[in-house]
C-alpha positions as MATLAB code, in Angstrom:
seq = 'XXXXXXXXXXXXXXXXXXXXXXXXXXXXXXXXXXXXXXXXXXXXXXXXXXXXXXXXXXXXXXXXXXXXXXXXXXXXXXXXXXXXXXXXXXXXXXXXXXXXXXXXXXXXXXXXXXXXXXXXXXXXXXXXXXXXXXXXXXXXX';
ca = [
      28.663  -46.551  -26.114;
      30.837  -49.061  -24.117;
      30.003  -49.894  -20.848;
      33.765  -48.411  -19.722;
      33.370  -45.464  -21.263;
      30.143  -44.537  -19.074;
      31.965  -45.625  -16.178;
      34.960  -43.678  -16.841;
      32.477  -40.922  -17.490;
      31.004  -41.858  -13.825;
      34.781  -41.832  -12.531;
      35.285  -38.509  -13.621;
      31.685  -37.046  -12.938;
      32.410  -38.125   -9.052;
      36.084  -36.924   -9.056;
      35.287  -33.607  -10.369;
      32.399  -33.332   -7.768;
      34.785  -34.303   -4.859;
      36.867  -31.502   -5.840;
      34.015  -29.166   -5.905;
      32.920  -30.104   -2.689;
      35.696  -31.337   -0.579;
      33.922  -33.747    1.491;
      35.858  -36.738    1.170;
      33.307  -38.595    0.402;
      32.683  -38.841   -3.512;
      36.344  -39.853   -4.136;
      35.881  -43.667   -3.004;
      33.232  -43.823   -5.304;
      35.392  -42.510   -8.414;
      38.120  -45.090   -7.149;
      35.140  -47.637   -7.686;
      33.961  -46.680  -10.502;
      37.658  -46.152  -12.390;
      38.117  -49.805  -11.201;
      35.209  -50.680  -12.873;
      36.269  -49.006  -15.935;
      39.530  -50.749  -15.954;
      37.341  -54.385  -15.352;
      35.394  -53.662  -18.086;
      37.905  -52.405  -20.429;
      39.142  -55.969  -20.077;
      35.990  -57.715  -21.114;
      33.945  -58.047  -17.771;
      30.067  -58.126  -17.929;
      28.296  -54.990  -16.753;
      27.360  -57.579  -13.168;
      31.103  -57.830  -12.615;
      31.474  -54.050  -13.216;
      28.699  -53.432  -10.994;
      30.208  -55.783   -8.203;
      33.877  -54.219   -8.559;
      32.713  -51.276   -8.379;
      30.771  -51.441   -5.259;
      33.186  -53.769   -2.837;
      35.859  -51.214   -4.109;
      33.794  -48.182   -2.983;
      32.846  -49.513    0.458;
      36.418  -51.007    0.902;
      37.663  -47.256    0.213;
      35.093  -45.863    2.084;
      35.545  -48.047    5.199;
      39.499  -47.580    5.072;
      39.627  -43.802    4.200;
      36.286  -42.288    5.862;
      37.966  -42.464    9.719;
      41.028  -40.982    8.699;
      39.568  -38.085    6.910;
      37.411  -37.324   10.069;
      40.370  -37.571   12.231;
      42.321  -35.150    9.937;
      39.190  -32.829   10.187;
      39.387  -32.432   14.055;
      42.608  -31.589   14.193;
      44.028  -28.105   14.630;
      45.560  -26.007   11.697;
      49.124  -27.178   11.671;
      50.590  -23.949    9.662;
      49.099  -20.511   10.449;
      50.746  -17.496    8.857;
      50.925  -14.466    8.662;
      49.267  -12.320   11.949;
      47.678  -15.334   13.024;
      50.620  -17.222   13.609;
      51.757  -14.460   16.513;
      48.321  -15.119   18.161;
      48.980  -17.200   21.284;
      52.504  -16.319   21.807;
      54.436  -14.776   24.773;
      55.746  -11.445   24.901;
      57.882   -9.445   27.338;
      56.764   -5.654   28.360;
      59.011   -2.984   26.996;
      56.893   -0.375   28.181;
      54.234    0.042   30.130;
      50.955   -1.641   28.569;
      47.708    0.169   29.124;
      44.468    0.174   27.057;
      46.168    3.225   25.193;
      49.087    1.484   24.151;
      52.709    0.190   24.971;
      55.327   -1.842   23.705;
      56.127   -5.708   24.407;
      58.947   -8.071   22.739;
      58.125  -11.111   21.083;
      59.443  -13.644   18.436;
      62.623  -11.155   17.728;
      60.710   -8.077   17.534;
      58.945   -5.099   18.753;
      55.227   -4.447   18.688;
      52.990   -1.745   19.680;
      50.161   -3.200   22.327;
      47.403   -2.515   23.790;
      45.790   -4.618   26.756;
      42.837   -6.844   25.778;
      40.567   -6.642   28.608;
      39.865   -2.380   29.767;
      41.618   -1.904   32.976;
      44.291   -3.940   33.097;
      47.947   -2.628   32.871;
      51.324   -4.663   32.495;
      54.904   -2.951   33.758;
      58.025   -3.477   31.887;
      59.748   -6.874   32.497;
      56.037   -8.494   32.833;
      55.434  -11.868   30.586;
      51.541  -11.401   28.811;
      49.823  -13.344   26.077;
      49.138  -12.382   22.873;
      45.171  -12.571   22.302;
      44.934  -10.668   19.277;
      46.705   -8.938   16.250;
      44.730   -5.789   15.620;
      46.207   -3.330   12.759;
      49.806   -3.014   13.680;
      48.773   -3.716   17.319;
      49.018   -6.790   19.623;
      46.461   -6.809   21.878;
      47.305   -8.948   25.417;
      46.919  -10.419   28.546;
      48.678  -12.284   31.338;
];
């Protein structure tokens, strides 16, 4: 077997395994070893091969590594759904107690209940939403 076709073979084998494990760390390596591939498709020696393929891995490794650690600490930047109310302001419709209430927020009209036992919000107070539970939002100020 040519020596282009294992490395292809290697390409793959690493691509497939970056997408199985979503680390970010296997797809330099494919990127190396496809440009090895392509070298020795043209007629390189397996030393060239070898060489390509490992300044292109650390290149891609030194260049991509620090931004896919940066993009790892940030925050979600799209939440959906319930979890995209969570953190929001609301404004008391009615009286909020631990049994239940009513506050405005985003456009519409949501049964609450308070978060922490004890606490109570009139109408016209500004609370927090902490927590979407069922079809209620559970606050605080």
């Amino acid at each position: 077997m040519d020596d282009w076709v294992l490395w292809l073979i290697a390409a793959v084998i690493l691509g497939v395994g970056e997408m199985a494990t979503m680390s970010f760390f296997l797809a330099p390596f494919a990127g190396g070893a496809l440009l090895a591939a392509l070298v020795s498709g043209l007629g390189a020696g397996l030393g060239i091969s070898l060489l390509v393929a490992l300044v292109v891995s650390v290149i891609l490794v030194a260049a991509l590594r620090p931004l896919a650690r940066s993009h790892k600490r940030q925050p979600p930047q799209i939440r959906t759904g319930t979890a995209a109310l969570v953190g929001r302001e609301g404004l008391v419709l009615e009286r909020i107690t631990q049994d239940g209430g009513l506050i405005k927020f985003e456009g519409e009209q949501w049964s609450a209940r308070t978060y922490a036992e004890g606490q109570v919000f009139e109408p016209g107070t500004r609370v927090s939403v902490v927590e979407i539970r069922g079809a209620h939002a559970l606050v605080t100020d």
